[in-house]
C-alpha positions as CSV (number, residue, x, y, z in Angstrom):
1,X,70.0,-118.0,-124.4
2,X,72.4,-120.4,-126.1
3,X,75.8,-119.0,-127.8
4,X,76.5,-119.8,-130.5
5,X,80.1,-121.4,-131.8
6,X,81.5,-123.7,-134.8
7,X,80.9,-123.5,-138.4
8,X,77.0,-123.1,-138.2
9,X,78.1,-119.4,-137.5
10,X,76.8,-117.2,-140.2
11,X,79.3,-115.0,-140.8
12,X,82.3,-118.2,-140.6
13,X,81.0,-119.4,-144.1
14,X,81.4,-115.3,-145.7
15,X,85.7,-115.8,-144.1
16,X,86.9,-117.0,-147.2
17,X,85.0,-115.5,-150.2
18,X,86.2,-112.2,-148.6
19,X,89.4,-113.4,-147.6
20,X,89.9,-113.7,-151.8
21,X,87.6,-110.4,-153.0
22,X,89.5,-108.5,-150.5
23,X,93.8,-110.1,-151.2
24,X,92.9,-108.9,-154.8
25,X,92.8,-105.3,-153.2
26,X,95.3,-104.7,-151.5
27,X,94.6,-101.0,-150.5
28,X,91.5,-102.3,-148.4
29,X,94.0,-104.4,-146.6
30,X,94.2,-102.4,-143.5
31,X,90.8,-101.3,-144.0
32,X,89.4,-104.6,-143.6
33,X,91.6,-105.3,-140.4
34,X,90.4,-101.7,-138.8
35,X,86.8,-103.1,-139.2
36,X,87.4,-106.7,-138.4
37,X,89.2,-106.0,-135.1
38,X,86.1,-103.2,-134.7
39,X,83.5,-106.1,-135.0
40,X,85.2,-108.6,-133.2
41,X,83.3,-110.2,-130.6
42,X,85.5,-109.7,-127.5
43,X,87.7,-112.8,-125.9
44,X,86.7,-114.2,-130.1
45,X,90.5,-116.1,-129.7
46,X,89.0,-118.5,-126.7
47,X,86.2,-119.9,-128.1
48,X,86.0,-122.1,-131.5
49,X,86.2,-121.5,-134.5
50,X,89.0,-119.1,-133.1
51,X,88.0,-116.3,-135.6
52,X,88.0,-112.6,-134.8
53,X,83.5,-113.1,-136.1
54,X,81.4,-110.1,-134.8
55,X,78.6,-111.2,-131.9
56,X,75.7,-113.5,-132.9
57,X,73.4,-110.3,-132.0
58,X,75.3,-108.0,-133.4
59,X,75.4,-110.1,-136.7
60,X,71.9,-110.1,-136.9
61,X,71.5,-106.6,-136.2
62,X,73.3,-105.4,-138.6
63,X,72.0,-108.2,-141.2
64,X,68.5,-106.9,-140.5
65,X,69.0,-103.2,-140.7
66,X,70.8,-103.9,-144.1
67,X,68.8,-106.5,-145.6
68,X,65.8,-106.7,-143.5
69,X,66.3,-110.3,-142.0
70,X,68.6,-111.2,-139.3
71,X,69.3,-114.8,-141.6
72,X,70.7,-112.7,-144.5
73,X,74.0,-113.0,-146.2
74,X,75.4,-110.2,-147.8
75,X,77.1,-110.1,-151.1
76,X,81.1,-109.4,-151.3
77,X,80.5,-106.6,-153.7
78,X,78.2,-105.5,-150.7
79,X,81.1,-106.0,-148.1
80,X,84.1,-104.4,-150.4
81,X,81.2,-101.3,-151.2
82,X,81.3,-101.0,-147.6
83,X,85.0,-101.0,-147.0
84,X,85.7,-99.0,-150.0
85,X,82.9,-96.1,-148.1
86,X,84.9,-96.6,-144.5
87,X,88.1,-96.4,-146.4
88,X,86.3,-93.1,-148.3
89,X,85.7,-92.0,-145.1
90,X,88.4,-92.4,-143.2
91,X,90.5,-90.5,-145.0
92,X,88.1,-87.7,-145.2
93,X,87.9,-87.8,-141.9
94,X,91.5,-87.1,-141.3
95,X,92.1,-84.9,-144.5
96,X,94.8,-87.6,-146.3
């Protein structure tokens, strides 16, 4: 088993089309940090490209249990739906 590192990383090229969809809204802000720092592979500040990237497995994990196929790259309306619902969530969570 080989890890994987550098730009041929799936989820490097999605860093910043979201970076954009998501400084254009700002309330997801913290959001998006609560789910990158969730994701993030541990030790992710060692090894190149030096981006807090969820694990190669657990990339394709959730890629197939979304879309079916572990190569699959989902949409940023996909990605602000889904940190619009943990947002959603959240704060029912906590009753704010």
């Amino acid at each position: 088993m080989s890890e994987s590192t550098g730009p041929s990383r799936p989820a490097v090229s999605l860093v910043p089309v979201v970076a954009r969809a998501i400084g254009r809204r700002p309330w997801l802000w913290a959001t998006a940090l609560g789910t990158v720092w969730r994701l993030a592979e541990p030790g992710w500040w060692r090894r190149a490209p030096h981006l807090p990237l969820p694990n190669d497995h657990l990339w394709s994990f959730r890629m197939i249990t979304a879309y079916g196929r572990a190569n699959a790259q989902p949409d940023v309306e996909d990605i602000v739906a889904y940190l619009e619902w943990c947002r959603s969530a959240k704060r029912h969570r906590f009753g704010r």
